[in-house]
N, C-alpha and C positions, 0 to 999 in steps of 0.2 A: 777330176771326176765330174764327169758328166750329171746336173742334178736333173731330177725328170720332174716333167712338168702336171700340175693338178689345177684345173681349173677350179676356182672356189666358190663358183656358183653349183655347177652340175657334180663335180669334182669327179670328172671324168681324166684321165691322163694321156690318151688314144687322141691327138690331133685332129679329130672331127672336123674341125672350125680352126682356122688360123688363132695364134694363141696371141694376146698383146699384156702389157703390163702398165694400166694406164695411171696408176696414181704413185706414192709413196712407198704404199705398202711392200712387205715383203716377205720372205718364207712360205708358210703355206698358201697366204694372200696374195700373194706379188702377182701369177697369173690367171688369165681368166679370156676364156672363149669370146672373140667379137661378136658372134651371133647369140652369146648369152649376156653378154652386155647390152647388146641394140634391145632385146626380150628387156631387161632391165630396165633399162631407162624408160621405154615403151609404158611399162605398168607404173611406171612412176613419173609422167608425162607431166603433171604440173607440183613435182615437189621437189625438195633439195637434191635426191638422189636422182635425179635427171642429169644434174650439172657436176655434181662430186661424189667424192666417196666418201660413203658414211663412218669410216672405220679412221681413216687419215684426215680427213675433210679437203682432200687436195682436188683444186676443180679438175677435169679433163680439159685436154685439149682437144678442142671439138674442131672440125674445119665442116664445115657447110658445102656441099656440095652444089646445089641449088640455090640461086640468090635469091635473099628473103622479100617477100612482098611488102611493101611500104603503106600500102592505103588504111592509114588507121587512123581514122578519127578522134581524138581526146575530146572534143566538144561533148561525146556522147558517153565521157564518164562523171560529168557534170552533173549537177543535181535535180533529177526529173521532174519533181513536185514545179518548180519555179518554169522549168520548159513546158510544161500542161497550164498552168497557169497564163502563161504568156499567149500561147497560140488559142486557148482559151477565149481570151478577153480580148483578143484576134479579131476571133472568128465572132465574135457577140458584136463586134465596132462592124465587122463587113458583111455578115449579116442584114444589117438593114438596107445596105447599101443593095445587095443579091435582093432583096424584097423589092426595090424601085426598081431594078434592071427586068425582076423577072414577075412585070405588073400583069399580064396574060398569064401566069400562072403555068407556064409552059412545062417548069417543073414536074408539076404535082400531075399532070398529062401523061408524065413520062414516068411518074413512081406508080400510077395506077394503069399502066398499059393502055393509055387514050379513054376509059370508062367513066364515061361522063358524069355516070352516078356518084361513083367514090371520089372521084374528083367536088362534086359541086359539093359532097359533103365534109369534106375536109376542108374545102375553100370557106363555108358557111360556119364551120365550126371556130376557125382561125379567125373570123369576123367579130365573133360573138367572144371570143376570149383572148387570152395573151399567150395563145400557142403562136402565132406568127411569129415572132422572134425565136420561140425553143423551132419551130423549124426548120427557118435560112440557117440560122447555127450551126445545127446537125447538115444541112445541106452544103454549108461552107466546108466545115470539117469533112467532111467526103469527097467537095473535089481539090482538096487542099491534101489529102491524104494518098487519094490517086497520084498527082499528081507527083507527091516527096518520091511515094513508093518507083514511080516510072523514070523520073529524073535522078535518084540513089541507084539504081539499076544499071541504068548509060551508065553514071559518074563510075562508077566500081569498075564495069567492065573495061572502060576505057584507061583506069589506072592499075588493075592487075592483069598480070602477066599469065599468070594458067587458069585461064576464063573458064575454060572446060570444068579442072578439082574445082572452082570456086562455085559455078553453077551446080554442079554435082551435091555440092555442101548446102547451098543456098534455097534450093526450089523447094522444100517444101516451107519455106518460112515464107517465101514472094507468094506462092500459092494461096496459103494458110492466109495470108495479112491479105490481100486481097479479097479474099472469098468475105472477108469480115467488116474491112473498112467502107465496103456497100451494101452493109446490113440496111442500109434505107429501104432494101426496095425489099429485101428479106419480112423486115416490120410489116409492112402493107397487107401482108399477108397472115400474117401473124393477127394484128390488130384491127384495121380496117375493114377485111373482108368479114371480122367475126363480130364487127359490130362495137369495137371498143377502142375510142376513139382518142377519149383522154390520153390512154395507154399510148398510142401510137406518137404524140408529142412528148410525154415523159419517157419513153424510152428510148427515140432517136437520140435527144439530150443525154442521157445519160451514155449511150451510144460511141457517141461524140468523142466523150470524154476518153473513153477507151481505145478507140481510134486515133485519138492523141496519144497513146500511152504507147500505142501499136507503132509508129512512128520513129519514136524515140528507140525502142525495142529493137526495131530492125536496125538502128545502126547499132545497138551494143551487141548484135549478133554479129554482124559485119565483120566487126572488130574483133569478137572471139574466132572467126572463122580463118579470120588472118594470119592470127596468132596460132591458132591451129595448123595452117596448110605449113606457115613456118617450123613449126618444131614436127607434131605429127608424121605432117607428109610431104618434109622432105628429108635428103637422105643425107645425113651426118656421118663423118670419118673421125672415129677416137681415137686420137696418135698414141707412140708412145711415151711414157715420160723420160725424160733427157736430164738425168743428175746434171747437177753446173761443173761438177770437177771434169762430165764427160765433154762439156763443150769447150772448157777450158783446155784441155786438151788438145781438142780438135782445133782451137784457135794457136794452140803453142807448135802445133805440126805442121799447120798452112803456113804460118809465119818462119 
């Protein structure tokens, strides 16, 4: 006797969707719709029932269609405080060093768009106090951060394979992180054109700091994004499950 089949998700019996049987279960459980399983896993992207059934606990057998992307950095599930830290007291050592390279002042030329006034005043102000060091800081931190941001960029594209999903995934955090880690010249405007000059040093500084954080951020998104294009989007095949007496079989009739 023919038993008729119910899917236990929809529990629909009308063949809609190829039927599969992918774990242990049995009776009213045993089958269940492909395209309500892929829904399945889908809403359940980063938890147990992704991989198994929650009823048997028997994993599926998944085959991967698409081979997974490899570029995943573990450096950057490291402990952040101690990498801010580090590039930190960095950028505070090369800093002074950016202050002797850039004794014209060339810089501060190019953060106030060549205006000799806001320039001579920020150069005068950094004379008269200990804003010179919170400057080159923030100015190291900025082309230290360009820099990770344009070299993490190449390095990515060149190690993943669907540049396209992965740019797709990625541009508004390159966007975002960019538009930010040259808040130097955003500040000037903010602070110097209004006359508040302190501000304009304690804030690059502080600045900096987050710019450091910005950094570290884009590769922990890298790495989720990977993780992502691999489960999310790409496309997984649930076999079905294979009792061992039925492979024994299969092995006693080939023999």
């Amino acid at each position: 006797m023919n038993i008729e089949k119910e899917c236990r998700i929809c529990f629909e019996n009308e063949e809609t969707s190829e039927f599969i049987n992918p774990c242990l279960c049995d009776g009213t459980s045993k089958w269940i719709h492909t395209e309500c399983l892929s829904k399945w896993r889908n809403i359940n992207l980063n938890r147990p029932a992704n991989k198994a059934c929650m009823e048997c606990h028997y994993k599926y057998k998944i085959v991967k269609l698409i081979r997974d992307e490899t570029f995943i950095l573990s450096i950057f599930y490291k402990n952040q405080i101690c990498y801010i830290l580090l590039i930190l007291m960095l950028s505070l050592a090369n800093g002074n060093l950016l202050s002797y390279i850039d004794s014209n002042h060339t810089s501060l030329k190019m953060i106030t768009f060549n205006n000799n006034k806001f320039t001579n005043l920020l150069i005068e102000k950094m004379n008269e106090t200990d804003y010179l060091l919170c400057y080159y800081e923030a100015l190291t931190v900025t082309i230290y951060s360009n820099l990770f941001f344009c070299v993490f960029l190449l390095v990515s594209l060149t190690n993943i394979n669907r540049k396209d999903l992965y740019l797709r995934l990625m541009y508004k955090e390159y966007i975002f992180g960019f538009f930010i880690i040259n808040n130097i010249f955003y500040n000037f405007y903010l602070f110097v054109v209004f006359d508040v000059l302190n501000s304009f040093f304690i804030m690059n500084f502080i600045f900096s700091c987050y710019n450091i954080f910005l950094t570290y951020r884009l590769g922990l998104i890298s790495n989720y994004t990977v993780i992502t294009m691999n489960t999310k989007y790409n496309i997984e095949d649930v076999k079905n499950y294979v009792r061992e007496e039925s492979i024994i079989n299969i092995l006693e009739i080939d023999g």
